[in-house]
N, C-alpha and C positions, 0 to 999 in steps of 0.2 A: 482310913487314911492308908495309903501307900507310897509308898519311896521307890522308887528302882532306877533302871539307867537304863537309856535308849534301848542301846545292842542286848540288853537282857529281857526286855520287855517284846521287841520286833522275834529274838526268838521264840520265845511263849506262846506269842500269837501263829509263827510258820507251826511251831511244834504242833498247838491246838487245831489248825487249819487241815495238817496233815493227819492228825488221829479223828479229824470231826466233830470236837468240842469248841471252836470258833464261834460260835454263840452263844455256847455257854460260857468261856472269859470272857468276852464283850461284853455281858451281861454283869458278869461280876464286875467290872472296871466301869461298867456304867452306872453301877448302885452304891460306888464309893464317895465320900462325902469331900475327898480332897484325894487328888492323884497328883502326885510332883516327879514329874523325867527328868533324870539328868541327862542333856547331852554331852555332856563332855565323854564319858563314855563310850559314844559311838563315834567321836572324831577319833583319826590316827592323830595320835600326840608324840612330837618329834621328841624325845628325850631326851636327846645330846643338847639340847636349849635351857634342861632344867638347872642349869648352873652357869653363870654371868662369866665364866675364865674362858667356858669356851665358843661365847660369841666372838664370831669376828671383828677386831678391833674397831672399825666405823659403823658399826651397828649396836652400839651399847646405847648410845646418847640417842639414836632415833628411835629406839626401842624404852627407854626411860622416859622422853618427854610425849613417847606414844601412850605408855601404861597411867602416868602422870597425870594428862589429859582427861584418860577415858575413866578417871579417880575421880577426876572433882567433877568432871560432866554428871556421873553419874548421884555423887553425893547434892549436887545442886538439883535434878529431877529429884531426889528422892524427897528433899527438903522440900520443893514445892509442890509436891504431891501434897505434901505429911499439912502442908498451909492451907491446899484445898481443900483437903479432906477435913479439916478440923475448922474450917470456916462457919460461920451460921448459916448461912447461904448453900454451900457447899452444890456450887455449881462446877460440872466436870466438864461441862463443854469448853472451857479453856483446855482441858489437859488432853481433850481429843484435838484439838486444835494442834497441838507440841506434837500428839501423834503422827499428827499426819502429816505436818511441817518436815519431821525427822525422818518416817517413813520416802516424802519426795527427792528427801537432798540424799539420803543413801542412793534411790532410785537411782537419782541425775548423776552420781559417783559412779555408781555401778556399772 
């Protein structure tokens, strides 16, 4: 198992790329039994935002029922994930279905 983050990971690979061991960490990242990226690390993160005094005052409340939102979206998939998966049945083509349902409406947002 491995943990690391985007931008430390994308460097590893330039760094191995450039000395010529680029097959050999592919190799080792390909024989691991769980690799988890974080990207948050490789977004810039505005940090004047980490603290709610110094949002601009008509951006609190769109920014609250935007976070709010994307809380219970997210606890409701997880919840009906957690129903399918624990079903007798445990058929997943419904929750490829929510995939790609979610996947189009981003799209058509996009």
């Amino acid at each position: 198992m491995l943990f690391t983050y985007a931008n430390e990971l994308i460097e590893q690979l330039m760094a191995a790329k450039v000395n010529g061991s680029f097959g050999k960490k592919l190799q080792i990242l390909g024989h691991l039994e769980l690799l988890i990226i974080d990207e948050l690390g490789y977004l810039a993160i505005n940090l004047e935002l980490k603290d709610t005094s110094t949002l601009p005052s008509g951006l609190f409340i769109p920014y609250t029922i935007g976070f709010l939102s994307s809380f219970l979206a997210g606890l409701w998939a997880i919840r009906w994930l957690l129903e399918i998966l624990t079903h007798p049945q445990n058929k997943l083509i419904y929750f490829a279905y929510y995939c790609w349902l979610i996947g189009l409406i981003f799209f058509w947002l996009v």
